[in-house]
N, C-alpha and C positions, 0 to 999 in steps of 0.2 A: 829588268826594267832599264831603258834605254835612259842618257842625258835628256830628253825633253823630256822625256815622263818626271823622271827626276826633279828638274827645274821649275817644271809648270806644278807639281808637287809639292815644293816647297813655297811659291808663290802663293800657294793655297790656302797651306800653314798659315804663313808669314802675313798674309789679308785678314784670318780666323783670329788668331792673336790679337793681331792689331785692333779688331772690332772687339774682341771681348775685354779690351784691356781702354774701348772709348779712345782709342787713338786714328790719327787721320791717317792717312794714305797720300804721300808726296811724290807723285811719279816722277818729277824732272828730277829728283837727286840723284846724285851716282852714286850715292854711299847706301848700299842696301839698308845698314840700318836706322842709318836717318828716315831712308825715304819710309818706312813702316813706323820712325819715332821712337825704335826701341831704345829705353835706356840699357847700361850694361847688365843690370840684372834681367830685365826685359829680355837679352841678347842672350844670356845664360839658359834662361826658361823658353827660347825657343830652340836652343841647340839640343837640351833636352826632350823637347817635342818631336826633332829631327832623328836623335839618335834612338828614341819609341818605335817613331812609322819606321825608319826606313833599319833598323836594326842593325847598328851600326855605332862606333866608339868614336866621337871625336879627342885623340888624345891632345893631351895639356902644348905637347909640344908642336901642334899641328894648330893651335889656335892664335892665329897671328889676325895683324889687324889686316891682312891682302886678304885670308882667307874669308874673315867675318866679313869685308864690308861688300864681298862682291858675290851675288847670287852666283855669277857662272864659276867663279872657285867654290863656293860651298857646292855645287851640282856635280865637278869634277871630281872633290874631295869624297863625295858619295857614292859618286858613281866606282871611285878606286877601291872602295872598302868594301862593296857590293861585289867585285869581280870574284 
């Protein structure tokens, strides 16, 4: 799975969530998870959605706020564990 597969991937997720959880979709933020509304448990319950599909560990020390708030670092971050 190539980074766009990846990313548009996780946009998927990240929409599907958002809709079953009655949350809006804010595209002009840059903070990924503002822009989906996730609170931090929100943000927890989708990294485990991420680490389901894409089979894959996000470890503790790899969870920073660069990585969570920006989709092309969580895309890179996947695409590295994937390799």
């Amino acid at each position: 799975m190539n980074r766009d597969e990846v990313l548009q991937e996780i946009h998927q997720i990240a929409k599907e969530f958002a809709a079953s959880s009655g949350r809006a979709v804010n595209e002009n933020s840059s903070n990924f998870l503002e822009a989906y509304g996730f609170t931090s448990l929100d943000a927890l319950e989708f990294l485990l959605l991420l680490e389901e599909r894409f089979g894959v560990t996000f470890e503790d020390e790899d969870l920073t706020e660069d990585t969570l708030t920006s989709e092309d670092r969580l895309a890179d971050y996947v695409v590295e564990r994937l390799a």
